[in-house]
Each structure stands twice: as structure tokens, then as C-alpha cells.
N, C-alpha and C positions, 0 to 999 in steps of 0.2 A: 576259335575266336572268344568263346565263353572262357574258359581259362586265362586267357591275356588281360578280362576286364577282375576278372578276381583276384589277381595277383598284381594290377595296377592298383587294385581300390584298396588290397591288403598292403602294398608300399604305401598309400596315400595316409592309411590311419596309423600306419606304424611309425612313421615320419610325423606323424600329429601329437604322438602320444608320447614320443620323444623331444619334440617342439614345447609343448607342455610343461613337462615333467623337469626341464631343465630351466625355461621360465618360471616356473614356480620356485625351486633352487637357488636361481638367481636373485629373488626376492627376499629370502632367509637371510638369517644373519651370518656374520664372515666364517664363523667356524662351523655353519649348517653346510654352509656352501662351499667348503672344504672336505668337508665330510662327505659329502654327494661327489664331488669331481674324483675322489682316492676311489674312487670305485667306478668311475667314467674314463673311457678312452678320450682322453685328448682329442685323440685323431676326428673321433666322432663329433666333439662337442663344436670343437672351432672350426671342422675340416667341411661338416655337412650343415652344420647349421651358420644361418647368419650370425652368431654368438655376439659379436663386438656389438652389432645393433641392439642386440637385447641385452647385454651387459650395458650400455648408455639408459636405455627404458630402465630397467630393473634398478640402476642406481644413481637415476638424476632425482636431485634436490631440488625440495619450495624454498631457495635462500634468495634473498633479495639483495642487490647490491647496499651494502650498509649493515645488513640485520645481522644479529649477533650468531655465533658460529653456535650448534648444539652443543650440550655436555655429550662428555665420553669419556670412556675411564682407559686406560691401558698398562701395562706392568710398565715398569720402569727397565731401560736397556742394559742396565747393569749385573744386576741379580736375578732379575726377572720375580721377585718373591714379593715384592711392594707393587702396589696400582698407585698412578695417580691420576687426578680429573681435570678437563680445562675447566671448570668452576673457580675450582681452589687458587687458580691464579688470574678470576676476572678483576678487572676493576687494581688488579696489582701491578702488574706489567705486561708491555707485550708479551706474547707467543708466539710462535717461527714455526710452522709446522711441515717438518721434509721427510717428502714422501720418494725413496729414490736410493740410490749407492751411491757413495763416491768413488769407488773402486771400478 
């Protein structure tokens, strides 16, 4: 019976420190948290953990209906050699920002 409470209690921290260690990842920026998953089983991450829940936690926003969207910078889809910022085009024109395939 001793053995059954040590090997639940050693599932319970190893599932903690797994728990963890991927919320804290999920908190990094996109190419940290890129770099963490090339080296995570899938299976693991989304199959035993809540992940969607803690992917919503980890990446909800203080935007307020109205409030101005944050700068960011990203390479341009062409060349991919140029960055540009939504700054550079506040106050110019809209932006349209699609996140998605059309394919």
C-alpha cells in the first residue's frame, strides 16, 4: 500500500512540474514558445494537459473595447527581409489584420 501512495504522489508532482513548466512557456514570447513545443510531444501537451485553458490564461489581453491596438513589428510576407510596425501606419489608415488561410 506504501508503494501505491509514492508512486501516486510521484504522478501528482510530475504532472505539476509538467503543468508548470508549459505555463510558464506559454507565457514567453511566440518564438520562446515555439522553441519549447519542437521539443514537446504534442500528444503530451494538448492530450494530458488542459492546454486550450491555459493557452486562453497565458494569452488574454488588458484591451479595452475602443483602446488603441499595441505596436508590433513583423517581417513583411513577401521577402520576409523587411519588418514593418503597426505604428508606422497609425493615424494613416486603417489596418485589416488576418489571422487565418484562405486556402
Amino acid at each position: 500500500m506504501k508503494w501505491i501512495l509514492r508512486a501516486v504522489t510521484v504522478l501528482v508532482i510530475c504532472y505539476g512540474l509538467l503543468f508548470s513548466s508549459v505555463a510558464i512557456a506559454m507565457k514567453q514570447t511566440p518564438e520562446r514558445f515555439g522553441a519549447f513545443m519542437r521539443r514537446m510531444p504534442p500528444v503530451i501537451v494538448w492530450g494530458a494537459l488542459p492546454a486550450g485553458r491555459m493557452w486562453l490564461w497565458a494569452r488574454k489581453g488588458h484591451l479595452a473595447k475602443g483602446a488603441l491596438a499595441p505596436d508590433f513589428s513583423l517581417r513583411t510576407a513577401r521577402d520576409r527581409s523587411q519588418r514593418v510596425t503597426l505604428a508606422s501606419y497609425r493615424d494613416q489608415r486603417p489596418v485589416v489584420l488576418v489571422f487565418g488561410s484562405y486556402t
